[in-house]
Each structure stands twice: as structure tokens, then as C-alpha cells.
C-alpha positions in Angstrom: 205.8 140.2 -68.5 204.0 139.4 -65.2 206.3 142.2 -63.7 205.0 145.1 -66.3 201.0 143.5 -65.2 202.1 144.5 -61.9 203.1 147.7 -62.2 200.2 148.3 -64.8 197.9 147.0 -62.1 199.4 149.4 -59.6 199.3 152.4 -62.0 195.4 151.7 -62.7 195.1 151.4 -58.8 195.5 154.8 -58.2 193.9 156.4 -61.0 190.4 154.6 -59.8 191.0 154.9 -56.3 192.9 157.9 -56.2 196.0 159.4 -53.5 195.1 160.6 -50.2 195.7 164.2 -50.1 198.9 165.2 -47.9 196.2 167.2 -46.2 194.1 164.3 -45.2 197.0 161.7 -45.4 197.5 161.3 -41.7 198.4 159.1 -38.8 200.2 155.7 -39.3 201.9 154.9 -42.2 200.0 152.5 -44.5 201.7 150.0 -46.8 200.2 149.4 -50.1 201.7 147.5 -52.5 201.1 145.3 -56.0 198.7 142.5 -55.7 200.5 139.2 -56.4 201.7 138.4 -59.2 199.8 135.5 -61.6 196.6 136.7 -60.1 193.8 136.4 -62.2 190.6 138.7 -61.7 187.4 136.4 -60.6 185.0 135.8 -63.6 182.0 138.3 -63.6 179.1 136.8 -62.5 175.2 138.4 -62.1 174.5 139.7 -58.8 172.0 138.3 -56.5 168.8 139.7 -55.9 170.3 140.3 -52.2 173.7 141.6 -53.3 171.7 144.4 -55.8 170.4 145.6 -52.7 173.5 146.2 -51.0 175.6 149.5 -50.5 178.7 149.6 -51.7 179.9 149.5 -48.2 177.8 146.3 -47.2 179.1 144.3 -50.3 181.6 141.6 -49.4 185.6 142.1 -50.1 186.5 141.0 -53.4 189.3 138.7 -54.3 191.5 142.0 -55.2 190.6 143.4 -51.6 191.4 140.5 -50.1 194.8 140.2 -51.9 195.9 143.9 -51.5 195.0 143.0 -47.5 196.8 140.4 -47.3 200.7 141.9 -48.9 199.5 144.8 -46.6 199.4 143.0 -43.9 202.5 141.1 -45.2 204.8 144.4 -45.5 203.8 145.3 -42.5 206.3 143.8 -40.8 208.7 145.6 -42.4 210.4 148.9 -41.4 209.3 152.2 -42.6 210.8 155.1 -43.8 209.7 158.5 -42.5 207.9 160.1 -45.8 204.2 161.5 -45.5 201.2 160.1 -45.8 200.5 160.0 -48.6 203.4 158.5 -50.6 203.4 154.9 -51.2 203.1 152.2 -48.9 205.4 149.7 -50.2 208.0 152.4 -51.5 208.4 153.1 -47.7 208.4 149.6 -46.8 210.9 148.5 -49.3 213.6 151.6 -48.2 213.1 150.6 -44.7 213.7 147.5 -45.1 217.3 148.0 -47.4 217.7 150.8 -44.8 218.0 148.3 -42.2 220.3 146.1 -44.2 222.6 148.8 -45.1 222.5 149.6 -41.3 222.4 146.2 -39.7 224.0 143.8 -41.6 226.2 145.3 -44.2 229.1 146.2 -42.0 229.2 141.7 -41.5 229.2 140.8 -44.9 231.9 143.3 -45.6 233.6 142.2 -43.0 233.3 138.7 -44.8 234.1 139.5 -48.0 237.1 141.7 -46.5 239.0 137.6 -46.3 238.2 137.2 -50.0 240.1 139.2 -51.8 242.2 138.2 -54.6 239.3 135.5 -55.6 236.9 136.2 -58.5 237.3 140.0 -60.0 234.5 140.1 -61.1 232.5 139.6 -57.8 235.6 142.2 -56.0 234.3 144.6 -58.7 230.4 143.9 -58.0 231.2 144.5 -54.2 233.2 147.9 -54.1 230.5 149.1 -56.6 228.0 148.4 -54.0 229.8 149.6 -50.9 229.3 153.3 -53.1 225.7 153.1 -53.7 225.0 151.7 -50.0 225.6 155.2 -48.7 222.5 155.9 -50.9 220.3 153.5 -49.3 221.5 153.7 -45.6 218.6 155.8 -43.7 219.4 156.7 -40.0 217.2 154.9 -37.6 214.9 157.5 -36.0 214.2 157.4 -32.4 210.4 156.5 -32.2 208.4 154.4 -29.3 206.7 151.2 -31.1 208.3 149.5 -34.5 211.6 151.2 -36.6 211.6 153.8 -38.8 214.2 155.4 -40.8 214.9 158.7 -41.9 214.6 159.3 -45.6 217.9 157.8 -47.5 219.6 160.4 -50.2 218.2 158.8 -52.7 214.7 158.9 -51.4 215.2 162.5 -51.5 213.4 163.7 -54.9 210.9 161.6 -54.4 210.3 163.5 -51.0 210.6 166.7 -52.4 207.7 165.7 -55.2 205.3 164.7 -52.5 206.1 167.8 -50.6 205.0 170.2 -53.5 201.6 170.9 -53.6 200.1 169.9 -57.0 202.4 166.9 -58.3 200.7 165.2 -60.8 200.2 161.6 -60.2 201.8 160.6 -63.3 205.3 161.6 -62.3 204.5 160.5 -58.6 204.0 157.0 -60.7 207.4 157.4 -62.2 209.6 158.0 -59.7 207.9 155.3 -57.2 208.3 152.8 -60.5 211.9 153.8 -60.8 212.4 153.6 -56.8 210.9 150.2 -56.7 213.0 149.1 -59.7 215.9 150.7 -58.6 215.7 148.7 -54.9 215.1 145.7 -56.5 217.8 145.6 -58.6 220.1 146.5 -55.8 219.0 144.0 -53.6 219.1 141.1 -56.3 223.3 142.5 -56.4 223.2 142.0 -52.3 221.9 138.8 -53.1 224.6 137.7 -55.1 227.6 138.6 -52.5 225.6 136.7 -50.1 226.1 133.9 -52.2 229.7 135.0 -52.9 230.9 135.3 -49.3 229.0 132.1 -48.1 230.8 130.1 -50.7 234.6 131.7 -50.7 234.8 133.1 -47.0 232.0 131.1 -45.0 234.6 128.6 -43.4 238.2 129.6 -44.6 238.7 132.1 -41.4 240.6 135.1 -42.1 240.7 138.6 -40.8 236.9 139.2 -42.3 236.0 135.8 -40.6 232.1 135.8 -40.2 230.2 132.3 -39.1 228.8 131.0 -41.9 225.2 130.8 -40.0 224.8 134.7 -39.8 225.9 135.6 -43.5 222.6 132.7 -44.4 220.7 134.9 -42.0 221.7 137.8 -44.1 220.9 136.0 -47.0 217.5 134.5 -46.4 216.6 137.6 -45.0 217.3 139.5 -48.6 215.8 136.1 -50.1 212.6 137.1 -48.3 212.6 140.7 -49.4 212.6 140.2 -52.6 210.3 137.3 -52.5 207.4 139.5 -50.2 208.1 142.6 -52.2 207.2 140.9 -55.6 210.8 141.6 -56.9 211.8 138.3 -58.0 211.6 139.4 -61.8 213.4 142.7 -61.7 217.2 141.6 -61.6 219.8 144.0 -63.1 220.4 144.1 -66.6 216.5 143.3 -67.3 215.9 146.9 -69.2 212.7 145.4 -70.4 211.2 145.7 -66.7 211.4 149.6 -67.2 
């Protein structure tokens, strides 16, 4: 699947280019994340006379560099969450940003849903599941100057001990930051779907849980948008094939 290239593409990423050391993994956090997905690598072509004569360095971008750039610059807007250096970009991207939903806009669209009770038991299952594994996601925001950034979620916390301990191999950093990504994505597509619940059953009909209908579509476009920037349109729950 285009979703597997992705992660393949990711996993052959690092082996050529390698982690930064925690040592010399310093300074602002850096998102790094898959390049998009359908891309197709440009067709080989004979270097100019010019171009032979280059460095390395002098050589223009290619259209991989220029992709990576670009969903860099893309999850940048995102929150962070507080791991070191060198962990993954778009792992700490992705946890801010369900961090800040947990923090900032779950407490509406329980509040919404809170009116809908007795409706589809299905959907009243779906939420109270969620409502337990929110805890998991929720990271404290942590008092900083320029931009948010969280403090690492619970279940963030392996994952930080693995980059802590000198040595981890890459191969089970890969692992875990494939099962983290999966793992979010799979939680947001969930979110995604009581958006869509509360807008249609509790949007208008009032209620003690009353929320206008205008800021549980902010909620969802904003989850939309997550999923869309983050490449996570493919992993929805259920698809065991993405693992």
C-alpha cells in the first residue's frame, strides 16, 4: 500500500542518513516526517559536465529534498512535545498536536456528546472508550517563551526511555516510532468520527452538553487537517494490514 511505501521510505531514510547522536542532537526541535505520499523518485538522468564538477554541497536540492522541506516546514506549525533531540520529528509533532486536542478541545466535544446519550450505542461505546485512552495522549503544556510544547504523554513514555539509553539500536527506535505514529493515527481517525457524531445528533438540539455547532466543525476540520498534513489518511482502525 502507499502507506507501507511510506513507512519503507522513512525506514530507508535513516539508515542512509543516519540519527543525530543525543550528544550532538541539540537546540530546536526539528520535525521530520514521510515524504508525500504517491511521490515518484525523478528519472535518473547523466550529469552535466558542470554538475560533475560540483561538491556534494554545491549540487542543487533534489526533488526528495525539496519534499522532505516542504512537510517540514508544514509540521512546523504544529506543537511539540518535549523529547530530545534526536527522536523523530514528526513523532513529536504528531503527540503535540493530539496533546493539544486532548487539552483544548476535548473537554467541548464531551460536553457535546454529554446531550446525546441514549442515541446510537454503538457511537456511546466508541466515546467512553476514548475518554480512557485520552488520558494517554493528554501532555501538560509546558511553560516556554515562543510556540507550545508539551510534556511527554504516558504513552510517549517507552519511547522516551529508548532514546534515553545509550546504544538503542535503530531498528527498535523504528518500531516503536512506527507503532506511535500508527497508534495516533488510528486514534485520531476515532476523534474524527465523534466529530461527525456530535455535529449530526447534538449540533442544534440544545441540551445540557449544548455546544454551537460552528466550534465542534472547528474541532473537526482541525482533526481533518491533522490527519491530512501528517499523511495519516490511510491508517484508520481496523486496517491491521498497515502494521
Amino acid at each position: 500500500s502507499a502507506e507501507a511505501e511510506v513507512l519503507e521510505g522513512l525506514r530507508k531514510q535513516v539508515k542512509e542518513k543516519g540519527r543525530p547522536s543525543p550528544a550532538a542532537a541539540s537546540g530546536k526541535q526539528q520535525s521530520s516526517a514521510p515524504p508525500e505520499q504517491g511521490q515518484q523518485p525523478p528519472t535518473p538522468q547523466a550529469p552535466s559536465p558542470d554538475r560533475q564538477q560540483q561538491s556534494p554541497e554545491q549540487q542543487p536540492a533534489s526533488t526528495a529534498d525539496r519534499v522532505i522541506e516542504r512537510r517540514q516546514q508544514l509540521l512546523s506549525a504544529y506543537p511539540a512535545v518535549d523529547l530530545p533531540g534526536h527522536a523523530r520529528g514528526d513523532v513529536c509533532r504528531l503527540y503535540g498536536a493530539l496533546s493539544e486536542i486532548i487539552s483544548e478541545r476535548w473537554p467541548d466535544l464531551e460536553r457535546a456528546l454529554s446531550g446525546c446519550r441514549g442515541g446510537n450505542r454503538e457511537q456511546e461505546d466508541a466515546w467512553y472508550r476514548l475518554g480512557r485512552e485520552s488520558a494517554d495522549y493528554r501532555g501538560e503544556k509546558k511553560p516556554v517563551k515562543h510556540g507550545k510544547v508539551y510534556w511527554v504523554p504516558p504513552v510517549l513514555r517507552h519511547y522516551r526511555n529508548l532514546l534515553d539509553v545509550p546504544g538503542t539500536s535503530e531498528e527498535l527506535l523504528y518500531q516503536e516510532e512506527k507503532r506511535l505514529i500508527l497508534e495516533g493515527a488510528f486514534f485520531l481517525h476515532r476523534l474524527y468520527i465523534l466529530y461527525r457524531w456530535a455535529i449530526d445528533y447534538a449540533g442544534d438540539r440544545g441540551g445540557g452538553g449544548f455546544i454551537p455547532s460552528a466550534d465542534l466543525e472547528e474541532g473537526l476540520n482541525y482533526v481533518r487537517a491533522v490527519i491530512a498534513d501528517f499523511g495519516l489518511g490511510g491508517f484508520r482502525p481496523g486496517n491491521e494490514n498497515s502494521r
